[in-house]
C-alpha positions in Angstrom: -9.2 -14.3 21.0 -12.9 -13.2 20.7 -13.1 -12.6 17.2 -15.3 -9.5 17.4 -12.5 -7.8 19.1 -11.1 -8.0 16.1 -13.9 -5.9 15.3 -12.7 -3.2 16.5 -10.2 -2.8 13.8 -12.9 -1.6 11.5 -15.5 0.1 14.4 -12.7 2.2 15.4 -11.8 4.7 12.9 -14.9 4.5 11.6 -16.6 5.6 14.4 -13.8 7.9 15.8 -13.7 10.0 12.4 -17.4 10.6 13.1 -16.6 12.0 16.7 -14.0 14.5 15.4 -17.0 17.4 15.1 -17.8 17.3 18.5 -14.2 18.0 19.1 -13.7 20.6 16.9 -14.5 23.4 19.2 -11.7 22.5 22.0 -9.2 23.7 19.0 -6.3 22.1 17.2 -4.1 20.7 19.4 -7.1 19.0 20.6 -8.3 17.4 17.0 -4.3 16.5 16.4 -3.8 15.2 20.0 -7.2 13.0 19.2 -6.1 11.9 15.8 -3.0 10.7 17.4 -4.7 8.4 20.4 -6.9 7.0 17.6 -4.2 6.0 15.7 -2.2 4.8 18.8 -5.1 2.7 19.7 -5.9 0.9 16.4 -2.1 0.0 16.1 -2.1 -1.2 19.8 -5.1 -3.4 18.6 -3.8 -4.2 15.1 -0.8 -5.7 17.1 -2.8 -8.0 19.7 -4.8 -9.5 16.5 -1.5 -9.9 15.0 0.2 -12.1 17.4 -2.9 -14.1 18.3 -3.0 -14.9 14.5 0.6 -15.4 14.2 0.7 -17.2 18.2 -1.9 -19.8 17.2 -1.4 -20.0 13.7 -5.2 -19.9 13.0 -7.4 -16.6 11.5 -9.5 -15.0 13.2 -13.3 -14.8 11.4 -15.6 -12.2 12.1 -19.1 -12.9 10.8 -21.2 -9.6 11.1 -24.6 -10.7 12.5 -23.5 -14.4 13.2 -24.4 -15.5 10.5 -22.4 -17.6 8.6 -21.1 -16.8 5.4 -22.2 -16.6 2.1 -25.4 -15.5 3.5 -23.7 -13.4 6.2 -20.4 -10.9 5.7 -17.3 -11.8 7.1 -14.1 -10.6 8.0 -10.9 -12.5 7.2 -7.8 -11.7 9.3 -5.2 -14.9 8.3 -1.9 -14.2 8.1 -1.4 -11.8 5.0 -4.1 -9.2 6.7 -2.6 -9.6 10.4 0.5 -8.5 9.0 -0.6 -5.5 7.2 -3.4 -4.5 9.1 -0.7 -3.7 11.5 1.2 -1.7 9.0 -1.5 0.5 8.3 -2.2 1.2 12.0 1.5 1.7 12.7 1.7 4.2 9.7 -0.7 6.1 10.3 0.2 6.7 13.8 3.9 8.0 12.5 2.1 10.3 10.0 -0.5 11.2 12.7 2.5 12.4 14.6 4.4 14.2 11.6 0.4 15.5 10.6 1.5 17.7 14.0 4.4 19.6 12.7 3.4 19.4 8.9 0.0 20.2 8.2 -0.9 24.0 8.6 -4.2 24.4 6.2 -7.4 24.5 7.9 -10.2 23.0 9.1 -7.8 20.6 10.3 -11.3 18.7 11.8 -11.7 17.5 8.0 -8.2 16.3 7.7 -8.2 14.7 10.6 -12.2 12.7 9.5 -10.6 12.0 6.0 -7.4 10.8 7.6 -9.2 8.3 9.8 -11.6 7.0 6.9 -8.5 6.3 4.4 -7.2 4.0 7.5 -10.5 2.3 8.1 -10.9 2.0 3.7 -7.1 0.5 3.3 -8.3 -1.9 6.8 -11.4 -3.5 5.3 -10.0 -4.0 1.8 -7.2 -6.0 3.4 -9.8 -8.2 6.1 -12.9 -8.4 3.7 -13.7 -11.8 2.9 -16.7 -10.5 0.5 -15.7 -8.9 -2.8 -18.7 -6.1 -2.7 -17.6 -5.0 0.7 -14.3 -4.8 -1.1 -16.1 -2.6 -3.4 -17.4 -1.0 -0.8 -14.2 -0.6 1.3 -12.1 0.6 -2.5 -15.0 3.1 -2.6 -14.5 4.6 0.6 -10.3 4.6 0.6 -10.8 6.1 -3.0 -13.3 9.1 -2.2 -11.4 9.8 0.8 -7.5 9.9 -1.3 -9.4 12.4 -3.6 -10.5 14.4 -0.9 -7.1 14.2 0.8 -5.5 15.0 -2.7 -6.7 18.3 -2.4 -6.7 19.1 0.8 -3.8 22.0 0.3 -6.3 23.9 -1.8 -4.1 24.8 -4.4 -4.6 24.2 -8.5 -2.2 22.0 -8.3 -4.2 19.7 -5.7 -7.2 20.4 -7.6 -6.1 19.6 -11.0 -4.7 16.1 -9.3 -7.6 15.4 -7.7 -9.9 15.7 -10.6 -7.4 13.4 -12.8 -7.3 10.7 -9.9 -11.3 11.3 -9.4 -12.0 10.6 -13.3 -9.3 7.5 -13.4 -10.4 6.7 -10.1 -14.2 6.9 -11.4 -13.3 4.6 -14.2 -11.3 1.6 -11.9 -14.5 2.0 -9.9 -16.6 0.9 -13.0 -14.4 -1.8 -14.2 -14.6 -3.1 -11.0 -18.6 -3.0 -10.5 -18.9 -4.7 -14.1 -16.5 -7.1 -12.7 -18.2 -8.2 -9.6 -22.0 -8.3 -11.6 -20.4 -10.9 -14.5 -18.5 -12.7 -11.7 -22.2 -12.7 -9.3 -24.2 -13.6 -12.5 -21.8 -16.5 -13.1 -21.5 -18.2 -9.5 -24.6 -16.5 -7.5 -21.9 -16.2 -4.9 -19.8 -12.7 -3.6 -18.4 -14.8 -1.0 -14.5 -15.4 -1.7 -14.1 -18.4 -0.3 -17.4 -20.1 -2.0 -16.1 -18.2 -5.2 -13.4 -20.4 -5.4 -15.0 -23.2 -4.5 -17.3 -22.3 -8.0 -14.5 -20.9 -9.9 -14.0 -24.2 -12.2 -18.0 -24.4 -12.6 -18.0 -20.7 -14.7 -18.5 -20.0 -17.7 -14.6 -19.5 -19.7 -16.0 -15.6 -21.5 -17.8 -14.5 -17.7 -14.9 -15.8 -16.6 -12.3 -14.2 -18.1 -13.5 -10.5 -19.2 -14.8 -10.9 -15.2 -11.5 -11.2 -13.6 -10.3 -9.0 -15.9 -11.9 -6.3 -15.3 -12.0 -6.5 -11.6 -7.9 -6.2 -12.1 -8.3 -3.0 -14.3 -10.8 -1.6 -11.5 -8.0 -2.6 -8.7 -4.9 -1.2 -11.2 -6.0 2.4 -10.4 -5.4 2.2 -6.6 -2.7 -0.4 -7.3 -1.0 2.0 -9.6 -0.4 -0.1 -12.8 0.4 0.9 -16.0 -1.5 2.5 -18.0 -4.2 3.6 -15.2 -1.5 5.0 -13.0 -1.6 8.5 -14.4 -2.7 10.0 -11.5 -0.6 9.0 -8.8 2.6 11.3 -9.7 0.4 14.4 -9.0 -1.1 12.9 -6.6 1.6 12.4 -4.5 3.3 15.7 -5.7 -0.1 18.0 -4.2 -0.9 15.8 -1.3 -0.3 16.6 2.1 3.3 15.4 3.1 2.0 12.6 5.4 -1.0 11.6 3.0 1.6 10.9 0.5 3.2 8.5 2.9 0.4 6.9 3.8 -0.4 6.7 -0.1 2.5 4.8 -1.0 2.8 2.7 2.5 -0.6 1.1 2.9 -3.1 2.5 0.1 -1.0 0.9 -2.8 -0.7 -2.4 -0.7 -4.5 -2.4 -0.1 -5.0 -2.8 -3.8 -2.0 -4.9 -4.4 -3.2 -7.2 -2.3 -7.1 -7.0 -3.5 -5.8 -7.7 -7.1 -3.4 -10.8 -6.2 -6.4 -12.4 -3.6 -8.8 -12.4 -6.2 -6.3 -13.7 -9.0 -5.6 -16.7 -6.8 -9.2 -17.1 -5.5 -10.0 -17.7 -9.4 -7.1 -19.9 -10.4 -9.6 -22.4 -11.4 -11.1 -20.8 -13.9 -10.9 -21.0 -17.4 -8.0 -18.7 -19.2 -6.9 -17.6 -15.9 -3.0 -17.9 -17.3 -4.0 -15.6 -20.0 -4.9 -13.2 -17.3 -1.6 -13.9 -15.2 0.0 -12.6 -18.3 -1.9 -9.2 -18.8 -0.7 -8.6 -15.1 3.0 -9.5 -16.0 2.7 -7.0 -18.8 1.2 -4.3 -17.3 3.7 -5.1 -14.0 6.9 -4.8 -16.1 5.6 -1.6 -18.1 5.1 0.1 -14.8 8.6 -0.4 -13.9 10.2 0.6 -17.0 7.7 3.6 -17.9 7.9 4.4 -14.3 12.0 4.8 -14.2 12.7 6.4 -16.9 10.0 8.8 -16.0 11.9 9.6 -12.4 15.1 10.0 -13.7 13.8 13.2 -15.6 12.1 14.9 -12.4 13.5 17.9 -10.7 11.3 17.9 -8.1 12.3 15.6 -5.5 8.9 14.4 -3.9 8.0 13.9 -7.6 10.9 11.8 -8.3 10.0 9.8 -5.7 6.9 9.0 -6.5 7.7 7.6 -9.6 10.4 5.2 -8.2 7.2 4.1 -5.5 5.5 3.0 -8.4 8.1 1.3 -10.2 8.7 -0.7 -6.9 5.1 -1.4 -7.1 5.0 -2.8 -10.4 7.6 -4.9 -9.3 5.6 -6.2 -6.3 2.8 -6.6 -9.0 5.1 -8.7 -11.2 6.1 -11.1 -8.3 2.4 -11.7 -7.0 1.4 -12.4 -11.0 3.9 -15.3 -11.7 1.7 -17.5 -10.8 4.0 -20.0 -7.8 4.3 -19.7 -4.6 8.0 -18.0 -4.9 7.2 -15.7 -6.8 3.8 -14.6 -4.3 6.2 -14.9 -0.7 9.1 -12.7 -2.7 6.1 -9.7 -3.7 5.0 -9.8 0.0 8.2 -9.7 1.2 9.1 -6.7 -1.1 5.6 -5.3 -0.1 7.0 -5.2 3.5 10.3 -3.6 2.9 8.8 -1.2 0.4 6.4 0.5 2.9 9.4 0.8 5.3 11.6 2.2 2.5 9.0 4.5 1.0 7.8 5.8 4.4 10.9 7.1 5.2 11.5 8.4 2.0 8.4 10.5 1.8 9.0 11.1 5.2 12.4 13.0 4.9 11.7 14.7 2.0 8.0 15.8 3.2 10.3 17.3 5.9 12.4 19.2 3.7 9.5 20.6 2.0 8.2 22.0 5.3 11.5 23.7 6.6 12.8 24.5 3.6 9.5 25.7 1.6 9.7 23.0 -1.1 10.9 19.6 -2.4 12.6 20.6 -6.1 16.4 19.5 -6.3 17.8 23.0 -5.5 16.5 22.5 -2.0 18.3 19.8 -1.3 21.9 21.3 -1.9 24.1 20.7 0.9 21.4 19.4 3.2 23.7 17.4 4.7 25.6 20.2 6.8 21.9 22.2 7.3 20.5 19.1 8.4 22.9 16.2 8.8 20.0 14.1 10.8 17.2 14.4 7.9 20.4 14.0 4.4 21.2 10.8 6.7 18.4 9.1 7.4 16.8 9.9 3.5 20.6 8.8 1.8 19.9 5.3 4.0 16.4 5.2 2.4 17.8 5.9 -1.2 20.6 3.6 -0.5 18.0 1.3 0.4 15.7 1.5 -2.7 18.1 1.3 -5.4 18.9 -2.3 -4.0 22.3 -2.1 -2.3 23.1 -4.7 -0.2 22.8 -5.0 3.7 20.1 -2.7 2.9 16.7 -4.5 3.0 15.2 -4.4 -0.5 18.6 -5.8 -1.9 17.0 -9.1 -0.3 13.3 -9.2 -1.5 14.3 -8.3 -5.0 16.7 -10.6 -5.3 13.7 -13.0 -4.7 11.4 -11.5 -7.0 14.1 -11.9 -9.6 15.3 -15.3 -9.1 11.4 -16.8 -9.0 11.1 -14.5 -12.1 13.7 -16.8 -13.8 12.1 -20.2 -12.4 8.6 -18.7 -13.4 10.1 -18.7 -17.3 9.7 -14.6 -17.4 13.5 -13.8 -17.8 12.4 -11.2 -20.4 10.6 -9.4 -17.8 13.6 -10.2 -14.9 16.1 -8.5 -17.7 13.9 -5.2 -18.3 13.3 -4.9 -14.4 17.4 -4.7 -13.8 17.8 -2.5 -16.8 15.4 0.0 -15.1 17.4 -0.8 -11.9 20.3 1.2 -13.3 18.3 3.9 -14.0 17.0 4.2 -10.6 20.6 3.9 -9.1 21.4 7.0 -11.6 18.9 9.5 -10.2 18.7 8.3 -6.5 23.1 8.7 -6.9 22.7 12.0 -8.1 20.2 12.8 -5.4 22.9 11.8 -2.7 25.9 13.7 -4.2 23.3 17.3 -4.1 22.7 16.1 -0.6 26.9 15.5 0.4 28.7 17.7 -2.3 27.0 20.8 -2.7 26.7 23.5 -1.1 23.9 24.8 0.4 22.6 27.7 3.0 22.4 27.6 6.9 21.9 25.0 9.6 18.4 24.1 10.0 17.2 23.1 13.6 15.7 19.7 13.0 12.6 18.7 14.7 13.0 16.2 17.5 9.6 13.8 16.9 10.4 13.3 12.9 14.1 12.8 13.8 12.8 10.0 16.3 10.6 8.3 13.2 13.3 8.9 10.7 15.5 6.9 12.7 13.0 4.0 13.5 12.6 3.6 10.1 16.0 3.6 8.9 17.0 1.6 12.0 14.6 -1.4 10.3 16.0 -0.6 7.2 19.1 -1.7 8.3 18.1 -4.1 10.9 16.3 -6.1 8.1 19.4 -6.1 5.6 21.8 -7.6 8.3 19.1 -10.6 9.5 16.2 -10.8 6.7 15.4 -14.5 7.9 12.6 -13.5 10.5 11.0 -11.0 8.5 11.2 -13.4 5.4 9.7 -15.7 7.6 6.7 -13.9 8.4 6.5 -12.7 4.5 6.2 -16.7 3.9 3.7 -17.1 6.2 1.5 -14.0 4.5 2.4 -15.1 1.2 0.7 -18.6 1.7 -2.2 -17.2 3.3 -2.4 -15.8 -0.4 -1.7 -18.8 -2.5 -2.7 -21.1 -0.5 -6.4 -21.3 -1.9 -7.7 -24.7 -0.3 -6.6 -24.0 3.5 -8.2 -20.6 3.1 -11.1 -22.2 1.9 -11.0 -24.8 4.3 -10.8 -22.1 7.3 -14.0 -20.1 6.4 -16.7 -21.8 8.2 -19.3 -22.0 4.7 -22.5 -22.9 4.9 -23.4 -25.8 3.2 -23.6 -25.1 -0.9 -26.5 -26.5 -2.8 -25.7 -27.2 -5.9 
C-alpha cells in the first residue's frame, strides 16, 4: 500500500469536521447523516491499513514532506496502531449512529466538529512517531473532551468540564516539561532516534523527564491520583462521548504512556519509573472499586469500574516483560468492547427512561428485555466470569503479574475483583428481580449494536486464540524496541 493513503486516516476527520458549517443549513438529519458517512469512511479505511499491516507483516511509514525522519514528521502505523486505529474508527461509527437517537441539545453542527476532532486527536496519538506531535495530538483530543464534557449545558457538565480543563491543564504541563528536558538531553523528538540516544542521557534529565511525561499522560490515561475528573466526566457527557471516552480516548493515552516507557528503557533509573507506574496502576484499581461500589447512579458506577479496568491495563504494560505488555493489550481490546457496550446500554436507559440512577433500572428486564440482556452480558463480562472475554486477558495480566515478582499488587487487584462482582451482582438482580413500570419499545439500530457487541463478547470467551494472537502481535510492536527502531527509515545520526 501507498503509505500516504494511510494518510488519509488523519486528513479525514480533520478536514471533514471543518466542512460541517457549510452543512449546517441543510438541517439535522443532514449534519447526523454526514457525521455518520465520515465515520463509516475512516473505519472502512482504518480496516484496509489494517490488513495490509497485518497481510504483510510490515508498517506502513508516512513521512509528511518526504522527508525522512528526525528532520521530517512521520507517521507510524505497526501493528499496535493498525489495531486500534481501527477501533477508534469503528467506535465512533457505532456512537455516530447512537449520536442519532441520543443527542437532542443543539447546535448539533458543533457536536458533530468536536466529535470528528476527538477521533482525529485519539488517531494521531496512536500513529505519531514524534513525541511533540503527540503533544500536539493530546492537545487537541484534550480541548475537544472538555468541550464535549459540556456539551449538555448543564452545571453539572460545566462544573466537570472545568475540573477535567484544570487537571487536564496540569497533565498538559507535566508533559511540555517533559518533552523540553527529554529534547535538551538528546536534541532529538523523534521516537525512534530517542531510543537509539536513550542510554547516552543524562540519569536526573533522564529520570524527572520520563517521569513527568507519564504524569502528563496519567490525566487522559486516568491514573491515580490525576483521575479525579473522569467520574464526572463521564457522568455529564453526552451518552455516546462517554463511550468513546472510555473505548478509545483512555487507550490513546494508555498507549502514549507504555510507548514512551519502552522507547526509554535504556535509560538510567528507568525501573524506578516502572515502579511509580505499578503503584499508581494498582491504586487506581483499588481506589477506583471501592469507589463504584458506593454509587447509585448507574453511568457513574460504571465509570468507576472503566477506570479500575484501566489501571489494570496500566499495571500489565508497566511490568516491564513482554507477558505482562501482550496481556495489557489484550485486556485493552476486550475492555473497549466490554465498556462500549456498557456505556452503550445504560446511555440507552438514560434516554428512554430519563436517567441512569439505580431506581431506573428496576425490572428493566420485562420493560426492556433486549437492553437488561445485552448490559447483564456486559457486566457478566467485566467482573471476569468465564466464557466471557475479560475472564481471559486478566487471567494474563495476573499470571505475568506473578512471574514479574508483583504478587502484592496481583493480590490487591483480585481483592478489588470481589468488590466489583458485588456491585455489578447487585446491578443484575435490580435488573431481573424487581419490579419495575411498563414495556418500553426498544430502538431497532442500538438493539442491532448492543447485540454486535455482546455477540464479540461472547464470541471472544469461547475462541480467545485469534484475538490473543493479534494482541501478541500489537503487544510486540510495543516492546519490541530494536525492530521498531530498525523499521523507521532514520537518517543517518551524527554523533
Amino acid at each position: 500500500m501507498n503509505g500516504q493513503y494511510a494518510s488519509l486516516l488523519i486528513a479525514l476527520p480533520l478536514i471533514s469536521a471543518f466542512f460541517v458549517p457549510l452543512i449546517k443549513g441543510l438541517g439535522r438529519k443532514a449534519i447526523m447523516g454526514y457525521l455518520v458517512l465520515i465515520t463509516a469512511l475512516q473505519t472502512i479505511i482504518a480496516g484496509w491499513v489494517a490488513s495490509e499491516v497485518y497481510s504483510t507483516g510490515k508498517p506502513i511509514i508516512v513521512m509528511a514532506g518526504g522527508w525522512k525522519p528526525p528532520v521530517g514528521i512521520n507517521l507510524y502505523i505497526g501493528y499496535f496502531a493498525a489495531l486500534f486505529v481501527t477501533i477508534v474508527a469503528a467506535i465512533s461509527f457505532l456512537m455516530a449512529l447512537f449520536s442519532m437517537r441520543s443527542i437532542k441539545v443543539e447546535p448539533v453542527d458543533k457536536y458533530a466538529m468536536l466529535f470528528l476532532l476527538l477521533m482525529l486527536g485519539a488517531t494521531g496519538m496512536i500513529a505519531t512517531g514524534d513525541i511533540f506531535n503527540l503533544f500536539v495530538f493530546m492537545e487537541i483530543t484534550s480541548i475537544t473532551a472538555y468541550a464535549l464534557t459540556a456539551y449538555n449545558k448543564t452545571g453539572e457538565a460545566a462544573e466537570a468540564s472545568m475540573k477535567y480543563i484544570v487537571l487536564g491543564g496540569i497533565g498538559s504541563s507535566f508533559f511540555l516539561i517533559g518533552i523540553a528536558l527529554i529534547y535538551g538531553a538528546t536534541g532529538t523528538l523523534n521516537m525512534a532516534q530517542l531510543a537509539q540516544l536513550a542510554g547516552t542521557m543524562n540519569a536526573t534529565a533522564a529520570q524527572v523527564g520520563l517521569a513527568l511525561l507519564i504524569f502528563g499522560l496519567a490525566v487522559e490515561a486516568e491514573l491515580f491520583p490525576l483521575n479525579a475528573w473522569a467520574p464526572d466526566a463521564y457522568q455529564a457527557a453526552p451518552h455516546p462521548v462517554t463511550v468513546m471516552f472510555s473505548a478509545f480516548v483512555v487507550k490513546a493515552g494508555l498507549y502514549a504512556m507504555a510507548r514512551l516507557v519502552y522507547i526509554l528503557q535504556n535509560s538510567s533509573g528507568w525501573q524506578g519509573v516502572l515502579k511509580l507506574v505499578i503503584i499508581m496502576a494498582t491504586l487506581t484499581v483499588v481506589v477506583a472499586e471501592f469507589s463504584a461500589l458506593r454509587q447509585r447512579d448507574v453511568k457513574r458506577m460504571i465509570a468507576y469500574s472503566s477506570i479500575s479496568q484501566v489501571g489494570m491495563i496500566a499495571f500489565a504494560l508497566a511490568l516491564g516483560t513482554q507477558a505482562g505488555v501482550e496481556a495489557g493489550v489484550f485486556h485493552m481490546i476486550n475492555h473497549a468492547i466490554v465498556k462500549a457496550l456498557l456505556f452503550l446500554t445504560v446511555g440507552y436507559v438514560g434516554v428512554a427512561l430519563g436517567g441512569t440512577t439505580i431506581d431506573n433500572f428496576r425490572g428493566l428486564g420485562k420493560r426492556m428485555p433486549l437492553t437488561a440482556l445485552t448490559l447483564t452480558i456486559g457486566s457478566l463480562a467485566a467482573v471476569g466470569i468465564p466464557l466471557f472475554n475479560i475472564f481471559w486477558s486478566k487471567i494474563r495480566i495476573l499470571l505475568a503479574g506473578v512471574e514479574a515478582g508483583y504478587s502484592w499488587g496481583v493480590a490487591l487487584i483480585l481483592g478489588a475483583s470481589v468488590v466489583e462482582a458485588v456491585y455489578y451482582l447487585r446491578l443484575i438482580h435490580t435488573i431481573w428481580f424487581t419490579d419495575g413500570g411498563e414495556r418500553v419499545r426498544e430502538n431497532f439500530t442500538i438493539g442491532i449494536i448492543a447485540i454486535f457487541l455482546a455477540a464479540l463478547i461472547i464470541v471472544i470467551g469461547v475462541y480467545p486464540n485469534d484475538v490473543w494472537t493479534i494482541a501478541q502481535k500489537a503487544g510486540q510492536d510495543i516492546f519490541n524496541i530494536a525492530q521498531y527502531v530498525k523499521n523507521v527509515p532514520l537518517m543517518e545520526v551524527i554523533q
